[in-house]
py3Dmol code that shows the C-alpha trace and the ligand (Angstrom):
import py3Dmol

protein = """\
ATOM      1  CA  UNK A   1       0.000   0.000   0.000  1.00  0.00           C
ATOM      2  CA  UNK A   2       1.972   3.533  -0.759  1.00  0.00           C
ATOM      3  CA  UNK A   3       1.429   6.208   1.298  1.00  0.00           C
ATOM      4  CA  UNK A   4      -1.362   7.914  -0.669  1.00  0.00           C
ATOM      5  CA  UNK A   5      -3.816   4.546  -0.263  1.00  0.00           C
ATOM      6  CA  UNK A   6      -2.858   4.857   3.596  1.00  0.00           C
ATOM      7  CA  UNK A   7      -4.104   8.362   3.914  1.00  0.00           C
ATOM      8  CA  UNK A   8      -7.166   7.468   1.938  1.00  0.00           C
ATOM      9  CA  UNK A   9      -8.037   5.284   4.145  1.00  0.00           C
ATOM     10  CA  UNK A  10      -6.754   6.700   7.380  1.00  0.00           C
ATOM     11  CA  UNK A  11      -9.564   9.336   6.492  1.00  0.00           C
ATOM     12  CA  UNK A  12     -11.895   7.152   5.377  1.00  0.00           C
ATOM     13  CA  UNK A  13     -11.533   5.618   8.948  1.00  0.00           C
ATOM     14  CA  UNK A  14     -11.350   8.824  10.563  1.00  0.00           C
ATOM     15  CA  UNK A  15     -15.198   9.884   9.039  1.00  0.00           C
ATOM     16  CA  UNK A  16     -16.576   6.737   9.921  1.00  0.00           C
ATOM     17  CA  UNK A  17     -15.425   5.872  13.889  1.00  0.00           C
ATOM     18  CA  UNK A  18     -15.453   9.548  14.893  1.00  0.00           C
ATOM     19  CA  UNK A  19     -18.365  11.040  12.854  1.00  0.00           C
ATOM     20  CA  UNK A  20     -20.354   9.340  10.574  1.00  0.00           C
ATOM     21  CA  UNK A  21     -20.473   5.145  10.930  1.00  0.00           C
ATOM     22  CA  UNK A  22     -23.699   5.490   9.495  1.00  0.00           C
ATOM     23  CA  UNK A  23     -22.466   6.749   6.404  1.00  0.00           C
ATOM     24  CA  UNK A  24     -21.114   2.424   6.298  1.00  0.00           C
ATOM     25  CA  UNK A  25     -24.372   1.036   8.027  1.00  0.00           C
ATOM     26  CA  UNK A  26     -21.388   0.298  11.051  1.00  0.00           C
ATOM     27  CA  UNK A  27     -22.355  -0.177  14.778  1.00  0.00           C
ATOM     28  CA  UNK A  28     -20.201   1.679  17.270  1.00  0.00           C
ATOM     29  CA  UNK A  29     -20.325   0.885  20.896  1.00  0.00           C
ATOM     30  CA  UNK A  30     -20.664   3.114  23.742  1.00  0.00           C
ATOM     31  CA  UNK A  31     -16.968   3.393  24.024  1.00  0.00           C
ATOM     32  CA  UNK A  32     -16.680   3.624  20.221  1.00  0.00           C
ATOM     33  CA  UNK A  33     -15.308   0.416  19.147  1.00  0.00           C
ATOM     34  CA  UNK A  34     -16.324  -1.058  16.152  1.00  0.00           C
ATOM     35  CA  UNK A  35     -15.875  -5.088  15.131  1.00  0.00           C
ATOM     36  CA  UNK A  36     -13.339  -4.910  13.254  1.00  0.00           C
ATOM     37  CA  UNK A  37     -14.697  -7.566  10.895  1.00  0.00           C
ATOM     38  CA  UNK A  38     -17.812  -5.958  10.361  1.00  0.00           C
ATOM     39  CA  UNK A  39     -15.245  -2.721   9.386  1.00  0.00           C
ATOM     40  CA  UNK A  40     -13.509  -4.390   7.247  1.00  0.00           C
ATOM     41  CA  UNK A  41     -17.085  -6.059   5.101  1.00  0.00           C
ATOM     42  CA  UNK A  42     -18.351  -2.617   5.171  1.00  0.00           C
ATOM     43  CA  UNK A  43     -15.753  -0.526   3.808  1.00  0.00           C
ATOM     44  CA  UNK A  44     -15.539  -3.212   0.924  1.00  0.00           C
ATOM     45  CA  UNK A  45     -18.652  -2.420   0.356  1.00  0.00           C
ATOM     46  CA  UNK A  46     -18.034   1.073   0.188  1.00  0.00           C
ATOM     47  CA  UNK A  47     -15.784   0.781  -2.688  1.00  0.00           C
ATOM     48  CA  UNK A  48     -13.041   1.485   0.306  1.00  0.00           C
ATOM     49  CA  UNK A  49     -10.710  -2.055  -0.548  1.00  0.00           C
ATOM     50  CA  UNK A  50      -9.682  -2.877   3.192  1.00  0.00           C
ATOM     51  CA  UNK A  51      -8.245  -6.144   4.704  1.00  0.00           C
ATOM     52  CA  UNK A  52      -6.866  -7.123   8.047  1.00  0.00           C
ATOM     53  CA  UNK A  53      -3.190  -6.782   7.277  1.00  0.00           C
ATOM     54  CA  UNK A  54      -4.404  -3.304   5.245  1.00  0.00           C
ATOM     55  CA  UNK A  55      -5.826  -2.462   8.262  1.00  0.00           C
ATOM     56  CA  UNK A  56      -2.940  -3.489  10.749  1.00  0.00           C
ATOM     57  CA  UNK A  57      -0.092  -1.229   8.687  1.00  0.00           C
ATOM     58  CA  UNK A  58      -2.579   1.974   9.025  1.00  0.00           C
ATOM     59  CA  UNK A  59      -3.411   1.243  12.745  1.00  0.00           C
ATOM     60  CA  UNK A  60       0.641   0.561  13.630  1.00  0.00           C
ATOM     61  CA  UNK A  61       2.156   3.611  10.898  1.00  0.00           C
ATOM     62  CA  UNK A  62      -0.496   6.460  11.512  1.00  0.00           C
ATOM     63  CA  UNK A  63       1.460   9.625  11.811  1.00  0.00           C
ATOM     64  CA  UNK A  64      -0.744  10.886  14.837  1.00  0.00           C
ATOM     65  CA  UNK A  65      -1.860   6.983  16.211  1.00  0.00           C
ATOM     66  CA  UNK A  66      -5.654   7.986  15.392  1.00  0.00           C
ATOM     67  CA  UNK A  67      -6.472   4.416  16.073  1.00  0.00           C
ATOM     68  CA  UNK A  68      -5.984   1.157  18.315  1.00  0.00           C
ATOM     69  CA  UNK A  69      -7.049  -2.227  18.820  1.00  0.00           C
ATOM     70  CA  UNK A  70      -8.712  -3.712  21.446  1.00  0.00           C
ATOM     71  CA  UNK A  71      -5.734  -6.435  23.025  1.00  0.00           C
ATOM     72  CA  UNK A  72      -7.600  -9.242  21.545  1.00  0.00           C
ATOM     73  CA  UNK A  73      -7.338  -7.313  17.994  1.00  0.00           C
ATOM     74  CA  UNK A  74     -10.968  -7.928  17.432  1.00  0.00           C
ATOM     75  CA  UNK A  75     -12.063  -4.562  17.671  1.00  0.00           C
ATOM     76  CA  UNK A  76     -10.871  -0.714  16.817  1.00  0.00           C
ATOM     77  CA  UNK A  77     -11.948   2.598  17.595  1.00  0.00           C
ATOM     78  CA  UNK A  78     -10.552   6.419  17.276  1.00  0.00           C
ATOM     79  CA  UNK A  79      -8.313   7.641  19.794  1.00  0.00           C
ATOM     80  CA  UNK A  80      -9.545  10.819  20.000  1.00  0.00           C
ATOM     81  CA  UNK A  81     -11.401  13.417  17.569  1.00  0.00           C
ATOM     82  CA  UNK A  82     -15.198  12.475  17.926  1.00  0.00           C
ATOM     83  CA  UNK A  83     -17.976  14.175  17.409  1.00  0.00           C
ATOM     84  CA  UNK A  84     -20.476  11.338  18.072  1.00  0.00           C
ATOM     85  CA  UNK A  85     -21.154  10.709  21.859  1.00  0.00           C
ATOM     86  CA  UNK A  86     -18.908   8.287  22.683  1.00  0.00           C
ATOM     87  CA  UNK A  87     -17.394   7.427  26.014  1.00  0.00           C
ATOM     88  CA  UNK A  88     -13.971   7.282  25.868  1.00  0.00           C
ATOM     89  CA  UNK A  89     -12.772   6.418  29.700  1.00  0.00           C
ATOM     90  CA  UNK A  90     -10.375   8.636  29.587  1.00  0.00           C
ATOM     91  CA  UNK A  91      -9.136   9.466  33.493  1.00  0.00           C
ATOM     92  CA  UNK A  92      -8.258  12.701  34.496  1.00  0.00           C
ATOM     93  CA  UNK A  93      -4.667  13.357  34.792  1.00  0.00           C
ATOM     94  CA  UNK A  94      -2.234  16.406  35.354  1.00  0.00           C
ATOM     95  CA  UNK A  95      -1.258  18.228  32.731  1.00  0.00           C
ATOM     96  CA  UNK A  96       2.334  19.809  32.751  1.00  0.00           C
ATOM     97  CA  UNK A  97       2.782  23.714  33.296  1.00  0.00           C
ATOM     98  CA  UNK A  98       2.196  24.879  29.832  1.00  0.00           C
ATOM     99  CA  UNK A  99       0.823  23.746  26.613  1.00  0.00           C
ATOM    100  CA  UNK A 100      -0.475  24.821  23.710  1.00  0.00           C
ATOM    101  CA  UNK A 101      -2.853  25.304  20.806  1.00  0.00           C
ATOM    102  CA  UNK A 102      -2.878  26.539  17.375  1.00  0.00           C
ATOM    103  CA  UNK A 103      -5.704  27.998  15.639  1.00  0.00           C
ATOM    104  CA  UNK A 104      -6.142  30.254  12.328  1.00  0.00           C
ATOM    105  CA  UNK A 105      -5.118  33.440  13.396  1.00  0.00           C
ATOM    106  CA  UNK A 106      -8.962  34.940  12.134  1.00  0.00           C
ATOM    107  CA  UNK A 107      -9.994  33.606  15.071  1.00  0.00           C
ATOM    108  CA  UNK A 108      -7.809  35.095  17.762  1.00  0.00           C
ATOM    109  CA  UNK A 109     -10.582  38.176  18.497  1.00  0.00           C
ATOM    110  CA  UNK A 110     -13.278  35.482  19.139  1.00  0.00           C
ATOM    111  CA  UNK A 111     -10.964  33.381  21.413  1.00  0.00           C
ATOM    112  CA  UNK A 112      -9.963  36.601  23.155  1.00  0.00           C
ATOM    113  CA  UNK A 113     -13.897  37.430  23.650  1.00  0.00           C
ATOM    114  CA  UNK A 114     -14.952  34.038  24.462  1.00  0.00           C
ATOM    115  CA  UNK A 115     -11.749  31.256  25.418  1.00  0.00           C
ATOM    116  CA  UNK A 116     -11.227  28.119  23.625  1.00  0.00           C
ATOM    117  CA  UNK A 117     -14.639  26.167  22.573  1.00  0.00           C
ATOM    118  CA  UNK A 118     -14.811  22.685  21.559  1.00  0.00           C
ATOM    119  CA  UNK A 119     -17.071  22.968  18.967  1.00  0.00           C
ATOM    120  CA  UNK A 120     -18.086  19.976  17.445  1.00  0.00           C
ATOM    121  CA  UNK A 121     -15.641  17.782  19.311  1.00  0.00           C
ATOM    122  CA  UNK A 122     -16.051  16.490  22.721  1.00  0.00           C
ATOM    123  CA  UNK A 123     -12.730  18.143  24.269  1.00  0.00           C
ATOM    124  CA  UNK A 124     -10.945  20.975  23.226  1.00  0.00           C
ATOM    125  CA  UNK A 125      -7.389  19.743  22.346  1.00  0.00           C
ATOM    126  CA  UNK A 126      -4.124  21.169  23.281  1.00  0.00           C
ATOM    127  CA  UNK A 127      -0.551  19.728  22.604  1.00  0.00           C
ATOM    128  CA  UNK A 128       2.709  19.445  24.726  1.00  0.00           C
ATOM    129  CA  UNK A 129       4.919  20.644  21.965  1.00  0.00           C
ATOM    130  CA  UNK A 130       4.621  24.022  19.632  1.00  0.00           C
ATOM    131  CA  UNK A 131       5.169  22.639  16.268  1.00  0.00           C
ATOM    132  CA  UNK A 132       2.603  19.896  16.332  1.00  0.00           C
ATOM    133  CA  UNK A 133      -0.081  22.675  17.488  1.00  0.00           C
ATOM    134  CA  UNK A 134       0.975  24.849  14.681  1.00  0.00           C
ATOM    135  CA  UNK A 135       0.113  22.278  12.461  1.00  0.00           C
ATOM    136  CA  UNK A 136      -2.729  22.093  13.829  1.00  0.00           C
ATOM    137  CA  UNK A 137      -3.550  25.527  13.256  1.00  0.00           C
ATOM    138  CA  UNK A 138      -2.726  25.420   9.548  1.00  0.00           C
ATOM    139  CA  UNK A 139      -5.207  23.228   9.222  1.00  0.00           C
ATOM    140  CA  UNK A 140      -7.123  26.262   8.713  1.00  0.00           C
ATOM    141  CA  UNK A 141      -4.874  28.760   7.288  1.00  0.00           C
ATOM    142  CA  UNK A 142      -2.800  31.471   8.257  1.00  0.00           C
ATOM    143  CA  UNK A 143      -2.133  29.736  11.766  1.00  0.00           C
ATOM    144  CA  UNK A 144      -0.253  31.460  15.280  1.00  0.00           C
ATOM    145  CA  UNK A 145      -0.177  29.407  18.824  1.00  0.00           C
ATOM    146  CA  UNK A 146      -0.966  30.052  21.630  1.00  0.00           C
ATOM    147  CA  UNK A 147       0.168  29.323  25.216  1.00  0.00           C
ATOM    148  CA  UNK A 148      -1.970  27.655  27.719  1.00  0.00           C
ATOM    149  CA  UNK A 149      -1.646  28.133  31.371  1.00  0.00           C
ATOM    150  CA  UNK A 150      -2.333  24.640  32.266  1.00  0.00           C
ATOM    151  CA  UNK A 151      -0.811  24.822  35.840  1.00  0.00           C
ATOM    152  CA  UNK A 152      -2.913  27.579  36.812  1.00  0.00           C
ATOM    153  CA  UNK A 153      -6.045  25.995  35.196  1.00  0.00           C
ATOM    154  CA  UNK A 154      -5.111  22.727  37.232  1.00  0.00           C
ATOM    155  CA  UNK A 155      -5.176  24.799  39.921  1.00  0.00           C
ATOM    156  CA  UNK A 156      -8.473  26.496  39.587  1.00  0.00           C
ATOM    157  CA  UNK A 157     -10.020  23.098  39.151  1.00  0.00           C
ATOM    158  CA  UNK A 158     -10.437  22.420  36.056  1.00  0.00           C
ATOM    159  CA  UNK A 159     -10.033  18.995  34.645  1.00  0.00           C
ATOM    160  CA  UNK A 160      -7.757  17.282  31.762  1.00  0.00           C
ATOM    161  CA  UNK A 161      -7.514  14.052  30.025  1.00  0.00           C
ATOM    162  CA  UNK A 162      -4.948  12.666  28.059  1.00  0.00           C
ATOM    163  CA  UNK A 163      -5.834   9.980  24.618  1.00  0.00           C
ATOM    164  CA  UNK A 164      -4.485   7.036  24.032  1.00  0.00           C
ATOM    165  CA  UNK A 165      -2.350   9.210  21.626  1.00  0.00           C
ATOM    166  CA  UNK A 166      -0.728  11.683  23.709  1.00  0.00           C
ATOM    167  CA  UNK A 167      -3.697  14.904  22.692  1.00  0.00           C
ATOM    168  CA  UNK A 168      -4.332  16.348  25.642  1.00  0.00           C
ATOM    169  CA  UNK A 169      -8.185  17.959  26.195  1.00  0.00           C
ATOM    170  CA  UNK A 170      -9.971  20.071  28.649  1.00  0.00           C
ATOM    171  CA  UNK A 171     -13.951  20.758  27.979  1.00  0.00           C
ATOM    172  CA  UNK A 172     -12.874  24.346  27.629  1.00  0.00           C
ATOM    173  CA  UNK A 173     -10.644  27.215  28.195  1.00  0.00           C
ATOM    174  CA  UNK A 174     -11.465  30.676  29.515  1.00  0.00           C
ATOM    175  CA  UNK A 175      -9.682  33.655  28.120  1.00  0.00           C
ATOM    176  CA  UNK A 176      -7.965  34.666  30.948  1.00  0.00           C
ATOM    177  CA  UNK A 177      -5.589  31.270  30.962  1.00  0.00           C
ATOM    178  CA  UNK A 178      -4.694  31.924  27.209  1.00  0.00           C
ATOM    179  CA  UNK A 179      -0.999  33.885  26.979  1.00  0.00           C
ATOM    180  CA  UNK A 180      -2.185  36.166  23.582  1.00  0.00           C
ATOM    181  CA  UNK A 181       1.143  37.671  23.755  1.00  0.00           C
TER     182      UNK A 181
END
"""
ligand_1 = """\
40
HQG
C -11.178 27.138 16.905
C -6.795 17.069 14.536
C -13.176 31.016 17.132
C -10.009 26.251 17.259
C -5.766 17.904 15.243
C -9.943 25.374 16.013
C -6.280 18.000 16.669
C -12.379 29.028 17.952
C -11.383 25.259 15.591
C -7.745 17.757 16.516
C -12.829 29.337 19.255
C -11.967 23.901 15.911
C -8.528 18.977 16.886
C -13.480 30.572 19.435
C -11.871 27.408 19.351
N -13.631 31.378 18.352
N -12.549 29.847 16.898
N -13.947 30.965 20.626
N -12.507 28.326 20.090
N -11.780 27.825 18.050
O -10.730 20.782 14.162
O -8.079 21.832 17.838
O -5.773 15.058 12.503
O -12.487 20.946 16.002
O -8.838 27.005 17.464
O -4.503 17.350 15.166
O -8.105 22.410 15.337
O -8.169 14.899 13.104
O -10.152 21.465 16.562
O -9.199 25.992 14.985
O -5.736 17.106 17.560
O -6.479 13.429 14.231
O -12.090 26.238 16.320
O -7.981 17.436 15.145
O -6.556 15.726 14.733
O -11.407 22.987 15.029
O -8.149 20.073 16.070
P -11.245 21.458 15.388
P -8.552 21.536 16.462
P -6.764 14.718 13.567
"""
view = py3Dmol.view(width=600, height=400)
view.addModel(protein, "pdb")
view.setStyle({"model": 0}, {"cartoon": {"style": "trace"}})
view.addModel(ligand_1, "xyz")
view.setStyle({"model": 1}, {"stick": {}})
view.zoomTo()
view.show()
């Protein structure tokens, strides 16, 4: 499979166990894992050509980890991303003093007026280091980052989580913890 295929997919897969299984006819659980078998059957008939070992090289070469398999390899779900209501069981954890998230830089007034929002996601996401969150950003254009204060949100109370892929996510983030510079 080259490396175009594997993105194909890897966003074929990312649509269809955080968004959209329905798009596929798929059943998600409660915690969002889907059998992998049934996965595999539907994608194929989605025109989306898929097999176990296909399936194995996205789940163990993703760039970000998006996905994992249960330990007995019978079932996969997203890491992190979703919009569907899905119960991750993440646990709470400490985050370390800083960290940070990139956005298009259009939206800086609104984040100034009104923090960091989730929107259609169930966490808003943050990142330990500043070049992954700038890619981030970019995802939307023109992109800047900005620093968290995690400590001091820790401190107020506020909760974090950590995925199974290292994202770390908070429900939300008020302005006044956000470094604007
Ligand atoms: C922005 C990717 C205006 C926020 C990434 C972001 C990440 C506001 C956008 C994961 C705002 C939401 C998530 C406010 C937040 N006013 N804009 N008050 N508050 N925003 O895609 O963090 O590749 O839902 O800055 O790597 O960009 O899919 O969130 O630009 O981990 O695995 O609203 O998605 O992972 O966009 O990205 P998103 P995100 P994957």
């Amino acid at each position: 499979m080259d490396s175009k295929e594997a993105k194909r997919i890897s966003k074929f897969l990312s649509l269809v166990l955080r968004h959209k299984p329905e798009q596929i006819d798929l059943k998600l659980d409660n915690a969002g894992w889907a059998m992998v078998e049934e996965l595999i059957e539907k994608c194929n008939s989605h025109s989306i050509a898929l097999d176990v070992d296909k399936l194995t090289e996205i789940v163990d070469n993703n760039d970000k980890k998006r996905f994992v398999f249960s330990s007995d390899k019978q079932k996969i779900r997203a890491n992190q991303g979703h919009s569907l209501q899905v119960d991750l069981g993440l646990e709470q954890k400490e985050p370390p003093v800083l960290l940070y998230h990139g956005t298009a830089i259009r939206n800086i007034d609104s984040i100034k007026e009104k923090g960091l929002l989730k929107g259609e996601r169930h966490h808003v996401h943050l990142s330990a280091q500043t070049d992954v969150a700038m890619q981030v950003g970019s995802r939307y254009g023109k992109a800047t980052v900005l620093t968290v204060n995690t400590d001091l949100m820790y401190k107020d109370g506020l909760l974090f989580y950590q995925s199974e892929n290292g994202v770390w996510l908070t429900d939300y983030v008020p302005p006044k913890y956000i470094d604007f510079k």
